[in-house]
BATORZA-207142 format. One record per residue (C-alpha): residue in three letters; residue number from 1; y negated, z negated, x. Coordinates in steps of 0.2 Angstrom, whole numbers, plus 5000, padded with zeros to 4 digits. Layout:
REM residues N
 residu num   yy   zz   xx
    ALA NUM    Y    Z    X
...
END
This chain:
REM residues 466
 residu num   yy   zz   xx
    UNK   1 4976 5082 5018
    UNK   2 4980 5069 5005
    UNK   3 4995 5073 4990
    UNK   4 4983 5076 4980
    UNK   5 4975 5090 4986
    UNK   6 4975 5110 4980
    UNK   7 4980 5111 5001
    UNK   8 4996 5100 4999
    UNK   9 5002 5109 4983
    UNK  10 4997 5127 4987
    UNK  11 5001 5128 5002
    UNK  12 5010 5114 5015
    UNK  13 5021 5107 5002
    UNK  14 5028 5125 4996
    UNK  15 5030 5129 5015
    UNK  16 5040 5115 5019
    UNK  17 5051 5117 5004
    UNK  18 5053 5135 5007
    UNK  19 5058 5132 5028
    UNK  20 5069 5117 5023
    UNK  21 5079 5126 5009
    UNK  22 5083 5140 5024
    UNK  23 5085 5129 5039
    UNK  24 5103 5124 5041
    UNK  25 5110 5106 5035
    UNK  26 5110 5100 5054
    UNK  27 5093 5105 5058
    UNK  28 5084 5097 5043
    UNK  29 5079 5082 5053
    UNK  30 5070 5095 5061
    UNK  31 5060 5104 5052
    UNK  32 5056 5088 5043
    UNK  33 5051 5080 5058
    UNK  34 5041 5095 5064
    UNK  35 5032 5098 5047
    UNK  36 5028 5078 5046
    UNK  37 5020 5078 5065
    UNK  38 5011 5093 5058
    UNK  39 5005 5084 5042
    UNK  40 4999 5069 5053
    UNK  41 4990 5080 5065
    UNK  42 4980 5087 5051
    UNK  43 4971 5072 5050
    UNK  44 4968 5070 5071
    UNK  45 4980 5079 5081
    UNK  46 4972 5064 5094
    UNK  47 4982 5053 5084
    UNK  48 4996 5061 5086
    UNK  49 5002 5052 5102
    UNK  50 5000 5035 5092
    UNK  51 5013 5040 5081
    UNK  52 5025 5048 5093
    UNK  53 5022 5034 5105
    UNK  54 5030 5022 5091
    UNK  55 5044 5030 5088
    UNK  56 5049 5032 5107
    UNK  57 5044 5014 5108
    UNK  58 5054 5007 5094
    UNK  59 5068 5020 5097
    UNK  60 5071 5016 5115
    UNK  61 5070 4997 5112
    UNK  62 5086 5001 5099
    UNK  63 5094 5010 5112
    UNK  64 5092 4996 5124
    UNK  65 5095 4982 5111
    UNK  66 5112 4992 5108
    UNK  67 5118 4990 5126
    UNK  68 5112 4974 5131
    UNK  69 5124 4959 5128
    UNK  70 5119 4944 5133
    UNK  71 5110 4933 5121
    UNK  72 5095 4927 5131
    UNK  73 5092 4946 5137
    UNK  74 5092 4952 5119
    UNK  75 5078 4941 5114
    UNK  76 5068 4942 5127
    UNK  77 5069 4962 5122
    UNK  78 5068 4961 5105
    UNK  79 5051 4949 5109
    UNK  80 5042 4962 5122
    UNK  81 5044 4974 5110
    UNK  82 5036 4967 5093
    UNK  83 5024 4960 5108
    UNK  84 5021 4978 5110
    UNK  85 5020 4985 5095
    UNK  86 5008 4970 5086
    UNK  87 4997 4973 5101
    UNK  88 4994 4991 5098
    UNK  89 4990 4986 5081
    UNK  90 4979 4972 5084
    UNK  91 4970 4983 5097
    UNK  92 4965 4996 5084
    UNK  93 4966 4985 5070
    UNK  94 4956 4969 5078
    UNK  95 4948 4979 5092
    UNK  96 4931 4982 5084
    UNK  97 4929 4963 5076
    UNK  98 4933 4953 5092
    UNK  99 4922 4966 5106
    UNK 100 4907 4963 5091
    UNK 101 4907 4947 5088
    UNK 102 4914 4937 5103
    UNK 103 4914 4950 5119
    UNK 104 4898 4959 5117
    UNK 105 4888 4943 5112
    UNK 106 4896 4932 5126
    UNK 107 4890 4948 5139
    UNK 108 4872 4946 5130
    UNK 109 4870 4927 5134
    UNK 110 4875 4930 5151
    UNK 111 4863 4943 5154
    UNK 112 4874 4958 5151
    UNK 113 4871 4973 5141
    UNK 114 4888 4982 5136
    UNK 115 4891 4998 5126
    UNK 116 4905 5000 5114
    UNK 117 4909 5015 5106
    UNK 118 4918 5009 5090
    UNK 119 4940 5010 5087
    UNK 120 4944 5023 5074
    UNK 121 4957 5017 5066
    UNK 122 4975 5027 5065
    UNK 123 4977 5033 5048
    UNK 124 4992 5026 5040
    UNK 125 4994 5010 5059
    UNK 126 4999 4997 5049
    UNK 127 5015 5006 5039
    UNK 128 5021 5014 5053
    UNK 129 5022 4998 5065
    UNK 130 5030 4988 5049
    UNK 131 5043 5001 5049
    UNK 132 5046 5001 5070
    UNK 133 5047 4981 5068
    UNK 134 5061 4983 5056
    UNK 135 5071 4993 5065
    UNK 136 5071 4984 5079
    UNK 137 5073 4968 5072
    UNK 138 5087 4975 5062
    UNK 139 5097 4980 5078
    UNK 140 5094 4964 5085
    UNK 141 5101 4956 5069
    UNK 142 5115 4969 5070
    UNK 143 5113 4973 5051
    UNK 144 5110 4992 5054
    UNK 145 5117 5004 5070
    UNK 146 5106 5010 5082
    UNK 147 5101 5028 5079
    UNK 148 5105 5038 5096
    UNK 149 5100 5052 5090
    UNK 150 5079 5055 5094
    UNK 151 5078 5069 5082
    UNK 152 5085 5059 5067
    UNK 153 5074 5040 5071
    UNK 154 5058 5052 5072
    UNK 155 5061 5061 5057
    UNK 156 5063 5042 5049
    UNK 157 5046 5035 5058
    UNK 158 5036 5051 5055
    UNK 159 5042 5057 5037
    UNK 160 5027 5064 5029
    UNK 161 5032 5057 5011
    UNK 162 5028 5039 5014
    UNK 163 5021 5040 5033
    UNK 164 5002 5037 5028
    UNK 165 5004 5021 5014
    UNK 166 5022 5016 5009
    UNK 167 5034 5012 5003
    UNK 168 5037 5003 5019
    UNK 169 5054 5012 5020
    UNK 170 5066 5002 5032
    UNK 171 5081 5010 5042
    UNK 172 5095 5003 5029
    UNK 173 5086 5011 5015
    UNK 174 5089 5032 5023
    UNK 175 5103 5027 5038
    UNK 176 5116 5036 5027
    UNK 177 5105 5051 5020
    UNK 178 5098 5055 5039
    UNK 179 5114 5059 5041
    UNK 180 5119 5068 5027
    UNK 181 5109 5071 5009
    UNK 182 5111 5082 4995
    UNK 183 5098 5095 4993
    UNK 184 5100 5104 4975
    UNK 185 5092 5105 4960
    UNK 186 5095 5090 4951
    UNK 187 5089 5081 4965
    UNK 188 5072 5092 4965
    UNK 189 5070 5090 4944
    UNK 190 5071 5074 4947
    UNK 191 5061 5070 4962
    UNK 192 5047 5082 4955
    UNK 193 5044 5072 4937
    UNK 194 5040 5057 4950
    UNK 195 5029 5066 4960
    UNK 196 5020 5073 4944
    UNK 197 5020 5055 4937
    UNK 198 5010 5049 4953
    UNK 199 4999 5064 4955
    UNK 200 4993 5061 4935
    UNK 201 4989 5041 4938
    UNK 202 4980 5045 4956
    UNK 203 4970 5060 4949
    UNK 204 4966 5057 4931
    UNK 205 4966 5037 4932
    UNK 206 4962 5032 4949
    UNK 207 4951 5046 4952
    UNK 208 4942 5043 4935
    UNK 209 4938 5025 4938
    UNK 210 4932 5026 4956
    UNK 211 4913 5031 4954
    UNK 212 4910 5018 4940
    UNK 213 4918 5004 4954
    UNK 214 4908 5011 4967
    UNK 215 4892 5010 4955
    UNK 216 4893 4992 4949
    UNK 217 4901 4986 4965
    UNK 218 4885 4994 4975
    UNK 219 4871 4984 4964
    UNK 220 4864 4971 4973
    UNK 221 4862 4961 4958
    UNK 222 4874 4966 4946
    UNK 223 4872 4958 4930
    UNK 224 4888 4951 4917
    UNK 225 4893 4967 4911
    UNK 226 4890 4975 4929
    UNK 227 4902 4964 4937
    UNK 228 4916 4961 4924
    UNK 229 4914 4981 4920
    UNK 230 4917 4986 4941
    UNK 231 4932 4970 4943
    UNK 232 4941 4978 4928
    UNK 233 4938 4997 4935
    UNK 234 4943 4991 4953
    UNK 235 4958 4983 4947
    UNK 236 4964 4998 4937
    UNK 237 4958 5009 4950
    UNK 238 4968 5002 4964
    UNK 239 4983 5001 4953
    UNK 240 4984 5018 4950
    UNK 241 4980 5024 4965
    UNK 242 4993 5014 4977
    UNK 243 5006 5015 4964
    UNK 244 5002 5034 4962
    UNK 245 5004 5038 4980
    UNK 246 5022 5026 4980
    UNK 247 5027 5037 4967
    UNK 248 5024 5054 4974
    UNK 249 5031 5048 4990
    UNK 250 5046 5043 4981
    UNK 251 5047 5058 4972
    UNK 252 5045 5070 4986
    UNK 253 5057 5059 4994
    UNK 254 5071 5061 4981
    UNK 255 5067 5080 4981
    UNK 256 5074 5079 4999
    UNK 257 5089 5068 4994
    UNK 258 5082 5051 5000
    UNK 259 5080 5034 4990
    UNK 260 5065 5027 4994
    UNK 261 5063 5009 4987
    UNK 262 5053 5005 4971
    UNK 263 5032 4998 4977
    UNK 264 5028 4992 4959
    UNK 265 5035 4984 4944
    UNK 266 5022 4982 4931
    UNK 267 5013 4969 4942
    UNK 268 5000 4966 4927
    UNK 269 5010 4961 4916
    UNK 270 5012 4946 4928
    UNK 271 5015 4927 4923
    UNK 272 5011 4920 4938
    UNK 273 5006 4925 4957
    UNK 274 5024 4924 4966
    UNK 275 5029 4936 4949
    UNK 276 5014 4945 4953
    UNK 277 5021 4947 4972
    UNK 278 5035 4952 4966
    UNK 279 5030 4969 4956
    UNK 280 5015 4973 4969
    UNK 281 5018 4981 4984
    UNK 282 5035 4978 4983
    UNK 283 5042 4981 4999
    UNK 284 5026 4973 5010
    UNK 285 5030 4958 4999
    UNK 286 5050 4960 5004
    UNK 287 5045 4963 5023
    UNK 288 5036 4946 5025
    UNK 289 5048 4939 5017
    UNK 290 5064 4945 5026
    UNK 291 5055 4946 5045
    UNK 292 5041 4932 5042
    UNK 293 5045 4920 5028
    UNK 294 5065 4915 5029
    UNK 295 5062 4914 5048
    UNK 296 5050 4903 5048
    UNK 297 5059 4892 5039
    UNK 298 5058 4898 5021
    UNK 299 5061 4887 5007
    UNK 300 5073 4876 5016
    UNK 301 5062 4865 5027
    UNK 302 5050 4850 5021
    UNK 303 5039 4854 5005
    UNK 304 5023 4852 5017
    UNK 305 5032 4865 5029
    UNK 306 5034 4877 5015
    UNK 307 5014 4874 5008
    UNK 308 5010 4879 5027
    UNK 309 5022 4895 5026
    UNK 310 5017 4903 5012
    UNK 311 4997 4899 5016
    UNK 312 5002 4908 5033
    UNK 313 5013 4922 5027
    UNK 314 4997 4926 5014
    UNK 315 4986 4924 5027
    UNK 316 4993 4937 5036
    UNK 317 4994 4951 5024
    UNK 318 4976 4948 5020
    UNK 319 4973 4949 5041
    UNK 320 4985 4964 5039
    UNK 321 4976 4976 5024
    UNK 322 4958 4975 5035
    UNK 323 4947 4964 5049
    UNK 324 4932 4972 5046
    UNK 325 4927 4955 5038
    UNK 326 4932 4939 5033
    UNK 327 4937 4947 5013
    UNK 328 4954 4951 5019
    UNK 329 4957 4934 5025
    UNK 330 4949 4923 5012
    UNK 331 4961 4937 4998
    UNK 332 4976 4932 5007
    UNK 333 4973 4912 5008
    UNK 334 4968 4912 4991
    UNK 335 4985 4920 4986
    UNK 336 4992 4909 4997
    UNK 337 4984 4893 4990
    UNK 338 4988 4897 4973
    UNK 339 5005 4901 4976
    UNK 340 5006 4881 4984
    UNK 341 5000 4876 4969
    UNK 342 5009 4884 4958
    UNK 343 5026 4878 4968
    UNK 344 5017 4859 4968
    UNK 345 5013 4861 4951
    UNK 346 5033 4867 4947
    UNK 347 5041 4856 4959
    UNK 348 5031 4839 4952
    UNK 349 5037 4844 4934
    UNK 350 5021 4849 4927
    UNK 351 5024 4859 4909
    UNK 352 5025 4876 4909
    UNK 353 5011 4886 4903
    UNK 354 5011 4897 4885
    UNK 355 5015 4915 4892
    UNK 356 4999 4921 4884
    UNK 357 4989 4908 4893
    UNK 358 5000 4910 4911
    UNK 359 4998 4930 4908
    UNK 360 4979 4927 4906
    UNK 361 4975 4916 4920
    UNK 362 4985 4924 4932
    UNK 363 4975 4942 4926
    UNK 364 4961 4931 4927
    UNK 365 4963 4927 4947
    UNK 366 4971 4943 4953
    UNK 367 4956 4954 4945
    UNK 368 4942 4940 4952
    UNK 369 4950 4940 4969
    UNK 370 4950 4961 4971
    UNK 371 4931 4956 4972
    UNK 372 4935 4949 4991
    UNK 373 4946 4967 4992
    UNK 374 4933 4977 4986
    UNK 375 4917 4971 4990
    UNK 376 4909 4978 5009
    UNK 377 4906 4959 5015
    UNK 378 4907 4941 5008
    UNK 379 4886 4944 5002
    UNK 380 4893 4956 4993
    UNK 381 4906 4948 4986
    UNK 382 4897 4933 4980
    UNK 383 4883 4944 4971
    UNK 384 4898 4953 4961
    UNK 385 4902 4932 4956
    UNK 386 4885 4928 4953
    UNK 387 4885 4942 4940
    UNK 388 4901 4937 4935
    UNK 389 4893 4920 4929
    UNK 390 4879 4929 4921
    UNK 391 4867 4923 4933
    UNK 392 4858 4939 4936
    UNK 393 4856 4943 4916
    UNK 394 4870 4950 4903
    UNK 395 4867 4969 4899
    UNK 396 4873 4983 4908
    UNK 397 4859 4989 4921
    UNK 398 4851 5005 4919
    UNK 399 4860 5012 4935
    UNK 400 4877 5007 4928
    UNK 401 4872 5017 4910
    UNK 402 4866 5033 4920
    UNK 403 4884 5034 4929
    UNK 404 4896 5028 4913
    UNK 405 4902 5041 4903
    UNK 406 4914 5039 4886
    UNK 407 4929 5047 4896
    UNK 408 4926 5030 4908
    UNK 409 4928 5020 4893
    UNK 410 4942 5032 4886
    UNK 411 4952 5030 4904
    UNK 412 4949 5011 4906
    UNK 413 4959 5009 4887
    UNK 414 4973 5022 4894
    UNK 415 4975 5013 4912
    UNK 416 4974 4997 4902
    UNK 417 4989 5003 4890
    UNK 418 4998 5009 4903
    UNK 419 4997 4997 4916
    UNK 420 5005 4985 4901
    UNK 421 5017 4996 4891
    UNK 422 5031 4985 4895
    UNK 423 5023 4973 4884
    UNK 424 5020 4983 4869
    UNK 425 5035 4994 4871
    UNK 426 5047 4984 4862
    UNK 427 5034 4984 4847
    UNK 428 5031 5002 4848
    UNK 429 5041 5014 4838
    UNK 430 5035 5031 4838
    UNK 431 5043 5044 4827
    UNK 432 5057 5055 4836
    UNK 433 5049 5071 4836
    UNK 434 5033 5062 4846
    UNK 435 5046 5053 4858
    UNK 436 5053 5069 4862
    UNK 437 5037 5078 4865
    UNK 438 5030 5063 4878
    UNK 439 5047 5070 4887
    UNK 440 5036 5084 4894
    UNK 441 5018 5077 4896
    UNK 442 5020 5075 4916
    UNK 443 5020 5093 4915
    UNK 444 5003 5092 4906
    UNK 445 4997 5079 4919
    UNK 446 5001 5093 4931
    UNK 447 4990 5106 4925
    UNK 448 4977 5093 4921
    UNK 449 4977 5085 4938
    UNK 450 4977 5103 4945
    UNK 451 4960 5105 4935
    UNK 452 4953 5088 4940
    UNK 453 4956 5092 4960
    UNK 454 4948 5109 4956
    UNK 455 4932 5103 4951
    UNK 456 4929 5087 4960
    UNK 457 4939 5091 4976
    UNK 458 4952 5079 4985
    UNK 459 4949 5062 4986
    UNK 460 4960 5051 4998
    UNK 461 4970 5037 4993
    UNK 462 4963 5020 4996
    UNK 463 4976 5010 5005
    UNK 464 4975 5025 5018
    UNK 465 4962 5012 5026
    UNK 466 4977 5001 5029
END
């Protein structure tokens, strides 16, 4: 069951709304909790124990951190249980790569012949462990309380909202409102235009794009237009689709009385990769920063210490998003590489670039390096650059011509307009009686998303994966 889904509108979202408005104010953690486990177990109730296994995990390990005084004894608890909770992750996460291509080969050229039955991965792994890390690490640092109360730290870990892909909601961000948050009208209105904000970019944006993506980035020859036409959807695609889900979560959140933080600033509007870091997935950007980056030494170590950090800290949100291949990986370091670049380039004095020109060739590298995100495998990915260059011919391929329609076209220009606006806001000036009217058009996206999921049925969010 995704957000977007006539199941989630009609029927679990109104229930849970209908149950939380009539349970009383002290058993709201509750019914939240037990609707979010239900929500998750919709997926695979096998699962199930994953989730609920974190959350005693990272809520016992507060407990204990909260007791224990001595210095030495806290560390070596606050290290057994990131030890713990990483290994979980790399066990579903990295389980598959290393038994196929170190465990079962090494068993072959002994003679051996294994079976393995391949990990299915946790929907929704990787944001739930981010969130038990942060906790724990928190308490450790003493810069939240630890949550004695089970029922209120599982309602945190599990809430349905943001459980499956973000934000990456820490403890600080809803320690007050667990405690007490307002549930009324205002807060609903408010919540409720977010959520039909991020339905409208998911459904009738994301959802648009997806097959002509799919379609060019499944050629095996793709030719100049193929591959420039598939980059630019992708790109478009996974902006509206990650950022559409941050903002439904957000919303639904605020309908509850949470603050969830903001995922995404305009990120294309970008001048430069660390800017571009800073509006993209916000709060994964923030957590490696906070529990990664700064401890490692940040900024305030040697410039060649620094170079290393940030290729590291990139290199593990690439390891992070997927190990299915060696994409992931190479995304991350060439983030990472660029960002040591741009710092080399800043901290030797060289000029700073026209913001036209910064704007484009920053475009220009996030949109060629969602090739490595998108593309199946690195054969893959180098076809979609070969194209890119031209080298398998310049017109768009009969296969890519049967599958694009003028409502593609029509949606790329909108997402394109959109996912810029704050650039050609200020040049804008709409009459007042049109500026008014836009007032209501999430209202319209509502109805026409609800039309959209009618016809094409759900279709599930792609950092879901992560």
């Amino acid at each position: 069951m995704v957000f977007a889904s006539l199941e989630f509108l009609s029927l679990f979202f109104p229930l849970f709304l209908l149950s939380y408005a009539v349970t009383p104010k002290s058993w709201r953690n509750l019914t939240l909790l037990l609707f979010s486990w239900a929500f998750y177990a919709w997926w695979s109730p096998a699962f199930l124990w994953v989730l609920s296994g974190v959350t005693v995990l990272a809520w016992g390990a507060g407990l204990a951190l909260g007791a224990t005084q001595g210095e030495q004894a806290r560390r070596w608890l606050l290290a057994l249980s990131i030890a713990a909770l990483a290994g979980l992750l790399a066990f579903y996460k990295y389980g598959n790569l290393v038994a196929e291509s170190l465990i079962l080969p090494l068993a072959r050229a002994e003679g051996h012949e294994l079976s393995w039955e391949r990990l299915i991965l946790p929907i929704g792994i990787s944001f739930i462990v981010l969130q038990a890390i942060s906790y724990i690490v928190d308490v450790y640092r003493r810069t939240v309380h630890v949550e004695r109360d089970f029922i209120g730290f599982a309602a945190y870990q599990a809430m349905f909202s943001q459980l499956i892909a973000g934000p990456i909601v820490r403890y600080s961000h809803v320690e007050k409102e667990l405690h007490g948050r307002p549930f009324d009208l205002r807060h609903i209105a408010s919540g409720l235009r977010y959520f039909m904000v991020g339905l409208s970019m998911k459904v009738i944006i994301a959802d648009t794009l997806a097959p002509v993506a799919d379609a060019c980035f499944a050629q095996s020859a793709p030719s100049f237009a193929d591959a420039w036409l598939g980059t630019f959807a992708y790109g478009m695609q996974l902006l509206f689709d990650f950022a559409g889900y941050s903002a439904m979560a957000i919303g639904i959140g605020q309908m509850l009385g949470f603050r969830f933080p903001e995922n995404f600033d305009s990120p294309y509007i970008s001048r430069s990769i660390q800017e571009f870091w800073r509006r993209w997935h916000m709060t994964l950007g923030s957590w490696l920063r906070d529990y990664l980056y700064i401890p490692l030494g940040g900024s305030r170590v040697a410039a060649w210490r620094v170079y290393l950090n940030l290729m590291l800290i990139m290199g593990i949100s690439g390891l992070w998003h997927g190990a299915d291949s060696l994409n992931f990986l190479l995304w991350g370091l060439l983030h990472g590489l660029a960002m040591v670049i741009q710092r080399f380039w800043e901290r030797h004095g060289g000029p700073a670039l026209p913001g036209l020109l910064a704007w484009a060739l920053t475009m220009l590298f996030v949109f060629c390096a969602w090739v490595l995100f998108r593309a199946p495998d690195l054969p893959g990915a180098w076809a979609m650059y070969q194209g890119q260059l031209g080298l398998h011919g310049f017109s768009l391929s009969e296969e890519i011509a049967l599958v694009l329609r003028p409502v593609h076209l029509l949606t790329l220009m909108l997402a394109s307009l959109a996912a810029t606006w704050p650039l050609w806001r200020p040049h804008v000036r709409l009459p007042a009686a049109i500026g008014e009217a836009l007032v209501f058009w999430p209202i319209l996206g509502l109805f026409a998303s609800a039309a959209l999921m009618s016809s094409r049925g759900a279709s599930p969010f792609l950092y879901f994966q992560f």
